[in-house]
NUNULO-288656 format. One line per field, with one value per residue (C-alpha): residue number from 1; residue in three letters; chain; x negated, z negated, y negated. Coordinates in steps of 0.02 Angstrom, whole numbers. Layout:
num <- NUM  ...
residu <- ALA  ...
chaine <- A  ...
u <- X  ...
w <- Z  ...
v <- Y  ...
// end
This chain:
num <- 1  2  3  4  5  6  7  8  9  10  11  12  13  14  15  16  17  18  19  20  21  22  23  24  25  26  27  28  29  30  31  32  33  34  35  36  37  38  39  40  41  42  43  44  45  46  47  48  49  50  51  52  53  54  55  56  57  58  59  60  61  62  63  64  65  66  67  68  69  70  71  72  73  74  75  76  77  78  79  80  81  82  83  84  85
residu <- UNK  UNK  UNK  UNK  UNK  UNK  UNK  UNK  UNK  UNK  UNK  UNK  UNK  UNK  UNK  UNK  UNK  UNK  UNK  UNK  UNK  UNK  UNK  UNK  UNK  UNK  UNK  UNK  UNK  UNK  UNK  UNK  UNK  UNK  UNK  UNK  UNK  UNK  UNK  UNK  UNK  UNK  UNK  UNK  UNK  UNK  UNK  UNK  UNK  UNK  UNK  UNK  UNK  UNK  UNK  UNK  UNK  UNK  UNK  UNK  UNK  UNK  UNK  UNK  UNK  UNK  UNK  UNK  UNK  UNK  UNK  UNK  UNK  UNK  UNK  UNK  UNK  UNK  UNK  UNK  UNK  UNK  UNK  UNK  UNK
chaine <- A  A  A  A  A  A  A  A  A  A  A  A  A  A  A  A  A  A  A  A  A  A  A  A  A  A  A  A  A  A  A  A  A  A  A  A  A  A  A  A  A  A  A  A  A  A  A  A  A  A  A  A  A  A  A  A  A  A  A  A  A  A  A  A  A  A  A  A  A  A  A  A  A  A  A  A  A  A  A  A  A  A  A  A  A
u <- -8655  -8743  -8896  -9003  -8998  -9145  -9212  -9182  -8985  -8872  -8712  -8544  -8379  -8242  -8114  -8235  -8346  -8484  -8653  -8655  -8828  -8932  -9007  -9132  -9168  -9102  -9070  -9170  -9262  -9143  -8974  -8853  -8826  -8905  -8955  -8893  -8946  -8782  -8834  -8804  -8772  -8925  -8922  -8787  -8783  -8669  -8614  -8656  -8482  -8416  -8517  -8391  -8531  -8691  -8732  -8851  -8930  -8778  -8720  -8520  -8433  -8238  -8217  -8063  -8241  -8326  -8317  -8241  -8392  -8468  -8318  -8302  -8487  -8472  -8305  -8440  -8579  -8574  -8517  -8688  -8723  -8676  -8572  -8652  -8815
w <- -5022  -5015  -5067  -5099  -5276  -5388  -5560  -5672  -5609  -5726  -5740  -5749  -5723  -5589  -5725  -5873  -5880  -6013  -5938  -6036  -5970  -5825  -5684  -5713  -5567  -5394  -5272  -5384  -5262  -5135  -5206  -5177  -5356  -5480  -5670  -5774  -5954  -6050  -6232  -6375  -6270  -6155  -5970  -5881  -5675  -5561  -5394  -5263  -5204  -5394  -5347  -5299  -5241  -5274  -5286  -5393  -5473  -5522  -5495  -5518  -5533  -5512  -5682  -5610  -5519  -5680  -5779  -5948  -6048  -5957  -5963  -6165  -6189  -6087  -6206  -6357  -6274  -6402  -6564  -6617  -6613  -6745  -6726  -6729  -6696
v <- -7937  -8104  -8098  -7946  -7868  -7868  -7804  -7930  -7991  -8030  -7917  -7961  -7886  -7984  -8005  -8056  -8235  -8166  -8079  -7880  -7847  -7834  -7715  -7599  -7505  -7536  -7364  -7259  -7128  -7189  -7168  -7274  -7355  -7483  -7440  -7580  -7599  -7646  -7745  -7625  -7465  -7440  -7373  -7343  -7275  -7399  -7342  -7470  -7479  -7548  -7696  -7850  -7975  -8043  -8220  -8349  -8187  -8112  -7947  -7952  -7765  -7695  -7633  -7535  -7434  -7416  -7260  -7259  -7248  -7388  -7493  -7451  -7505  -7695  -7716  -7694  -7778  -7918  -7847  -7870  -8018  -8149  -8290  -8466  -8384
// end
């Protein structure tokens, strides 16, 4: 990784160009995995080693490495939103 991961990164998956959410927590009591909120599904636990790279504040994850839950939720990220908002 690049540069060091912070609260407050945007997320991203490799294959997608829209930001689903951000990080949370990083290593949470040591562990080695990020909490990233995801926009319209809440918190989700990442494994460090789903993370592709890191660079310009963005966190970029394998979504082949990402549960099914979590991958369901970043495809709905932005149902919410409305368009020309």
């Amino acid at each position: 990784m690049q540069e060091k991961i912070k609260v407050g990164f945007q997320a991203f998956t490799s294959d997608g160009s829209e930001e689903f959410g951000a990080v949370r927590v990083v290593s949470p009591d040591g562990r080695p995995e990020l909490v990233i909120y995801v926009e319209n599904a809440g918190d989700f636990t990442v494994p460090l080693s789903a993370v592709d790279s890191v660079q310009s504040e963005k966190v970029i994850l394998n979504c082949a490495k990402l549960d099914r839950r979590l991958r369901h939720a970043i495809g709905h990220a932005h149902d919410a939103e409305k368009p020309g908002a």
